[in-house]
N, C-alpha and C positions, 0 to 999 in steps of 0.2 A: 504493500500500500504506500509504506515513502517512498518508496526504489521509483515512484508511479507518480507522484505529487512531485519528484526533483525531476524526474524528466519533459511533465508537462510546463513546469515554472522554466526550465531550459529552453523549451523549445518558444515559450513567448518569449522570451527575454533574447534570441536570434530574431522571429518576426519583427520583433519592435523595434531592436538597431540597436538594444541595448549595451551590444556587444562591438560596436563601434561601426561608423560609414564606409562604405567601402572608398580608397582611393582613389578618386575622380577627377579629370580638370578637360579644359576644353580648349580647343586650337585653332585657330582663325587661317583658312587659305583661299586664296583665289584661284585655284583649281586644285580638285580633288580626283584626276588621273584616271577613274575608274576604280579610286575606293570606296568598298563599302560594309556597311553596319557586319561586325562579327570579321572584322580582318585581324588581324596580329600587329601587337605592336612589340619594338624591338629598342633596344639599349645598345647600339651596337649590332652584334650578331644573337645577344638574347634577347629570348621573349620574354616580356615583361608583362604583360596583358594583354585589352583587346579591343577593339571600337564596339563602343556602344550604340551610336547613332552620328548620323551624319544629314544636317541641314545645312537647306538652303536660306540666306537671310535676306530680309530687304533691301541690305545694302548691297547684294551680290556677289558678297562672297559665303563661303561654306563654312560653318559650324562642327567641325569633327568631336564628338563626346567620345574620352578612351577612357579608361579602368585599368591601374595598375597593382599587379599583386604587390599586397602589407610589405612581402618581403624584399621589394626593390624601389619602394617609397620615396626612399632618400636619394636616390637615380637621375631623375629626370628635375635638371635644375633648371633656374631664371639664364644661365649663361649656356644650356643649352641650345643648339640648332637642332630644330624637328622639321622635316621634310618627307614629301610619300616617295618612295620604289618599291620595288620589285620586292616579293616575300622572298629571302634566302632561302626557305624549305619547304615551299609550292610555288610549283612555279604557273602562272599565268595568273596568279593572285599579286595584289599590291599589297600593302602595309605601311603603317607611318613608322619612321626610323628617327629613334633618336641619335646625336651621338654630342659626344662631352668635347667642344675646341676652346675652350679658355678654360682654366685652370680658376677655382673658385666658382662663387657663386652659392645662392642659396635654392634649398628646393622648391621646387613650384608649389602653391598653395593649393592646399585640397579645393575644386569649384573656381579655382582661377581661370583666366582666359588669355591664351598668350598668343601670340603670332607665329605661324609656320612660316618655313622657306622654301623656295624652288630646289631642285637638287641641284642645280648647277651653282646655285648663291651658296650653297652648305659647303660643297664641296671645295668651294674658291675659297669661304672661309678657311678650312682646312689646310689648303696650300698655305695662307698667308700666315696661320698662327703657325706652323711649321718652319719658317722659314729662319728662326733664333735656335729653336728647338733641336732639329736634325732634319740632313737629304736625304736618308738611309728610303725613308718609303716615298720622296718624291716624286721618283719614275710611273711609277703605279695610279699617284693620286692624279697628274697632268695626264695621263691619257684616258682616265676617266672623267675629268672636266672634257676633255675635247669631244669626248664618247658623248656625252651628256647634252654638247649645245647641237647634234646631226638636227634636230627636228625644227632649230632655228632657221629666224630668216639669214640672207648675207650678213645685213647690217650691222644683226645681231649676233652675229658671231666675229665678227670686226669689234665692234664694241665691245666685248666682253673681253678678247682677247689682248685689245688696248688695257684694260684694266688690270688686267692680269700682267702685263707688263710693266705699267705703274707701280706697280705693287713692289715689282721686283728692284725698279730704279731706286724706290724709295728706302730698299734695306739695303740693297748693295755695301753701302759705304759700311754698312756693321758687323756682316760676315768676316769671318776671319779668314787664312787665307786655304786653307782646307776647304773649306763652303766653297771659298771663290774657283776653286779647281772641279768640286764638283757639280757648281753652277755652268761653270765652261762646258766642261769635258762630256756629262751626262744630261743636266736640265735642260738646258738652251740648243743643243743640235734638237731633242723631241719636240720643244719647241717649236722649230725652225721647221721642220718637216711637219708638220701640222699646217703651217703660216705657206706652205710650199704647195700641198694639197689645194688647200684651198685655194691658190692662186692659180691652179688650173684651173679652177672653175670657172673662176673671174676672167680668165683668159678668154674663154668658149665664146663670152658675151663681150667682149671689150673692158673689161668693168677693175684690170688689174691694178687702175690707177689708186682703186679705193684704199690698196696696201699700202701707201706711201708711209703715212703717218705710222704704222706698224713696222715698216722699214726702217723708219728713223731711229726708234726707238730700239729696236736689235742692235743699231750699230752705237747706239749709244750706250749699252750694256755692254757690248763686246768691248768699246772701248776702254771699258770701266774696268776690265776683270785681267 
């Protein structure tokens, strides 16, 4: 008869929440890629929970609601970048991906609402907070930024890759001189054959002039190293 009164006091005291809310917040994107309610979400390469719901708002951008398990809580912080790709462990499915590029930060508030990013914006963050850090996984991270902008227009893949150059003019002077040999020798040729690519394209159509400014700045790194 107790064994029967603790279990039913237990099992309100779950209904009720007594036993605490589960961990929630919500993510603000202007495209949602084809994800939806019940995808995975990820910290990295783990899964940490799951999309709950996914609206549309009247401002026109997407609402994504996820749920993260108690036990990676403390995970998903304010100096996070969250952006959607490809499930690592189904494939044809999306998922929103966390992953940790500045050092610090606090964690996201349960019922908060924060701002997602495009993958291409996560990934450039990535390069740039890398670049005091270590080159060791550069190689890897710039052909996925390039992988990343195919579905762009020209322009915008011009533009993005001006910025990505900026990026580089701007720490140049900090690197030491190990960086600067493996900015030469390894970064800047993948680079360069990227900027080369594309330059046939531009070619097809007359359009190679639009490299110039990209041109510039190559040779203003290369001068530098």
């Amino acid at each position: 008869m107790l064994r029967n009164f603790i279990l039913a006091v237990a099992a309100a005291l779950v209904l009720s929440g007594c036993f605490g809310s589960p961990y929630t917040f919500s993510i603000r994107f202007d495209n949602i890629g084809g994800l939806h309610k019940d995808d995975r979400v990820f910290f990295d390469k783990t899964p940490i929970g799951v999309v709950t719901d996914v609206e549309y708002t009247d401002t026109g951008t997407y609402l994504v609601n996820v749920t993260v398990d108690d036990q990676y809580a403390s995970l998903p912080k304010d100096s996070s970048a969250i952006y959607i790709d490809a499930n690592p462990q189904a494939a044809g499915q999306k998922a929103v991906r966390i992953v940790q590029i500045k050092d610090g930060g606090n964690p996201i508030e349960k019922n908060a609402v924060v701002q997602g990013q495009s993958k291409y914006s996560a990934i450039y963050g990535q390069i740039a907070s890398n670049f005091r850090k270590s080159f060791l996984s550069m190689e890897a991270e710039i052909d996925e930024f390039f992988a990343s902008l195919q579905d762009f227009s020209e322009s915008e893949k011009i533009r993005q890759i001006e910025k990505q150059l900026d990026r580089i003019l701007a720490e140049i002077e900090n690197l030491n001189a190990d960086l600067k040999r493996k900015l030469e020798n390894d970064i800047l040729p993948r680079i360069k054959a990227q900027i080369e690519d594309l330059r046939r394209k531009l070619e097809q159509n007359g359009n190679e002039e639009k490299l110039k400014y990209i041109d510039r700045k190559i040779r203003t790194i290369s001068a530098k190293l």
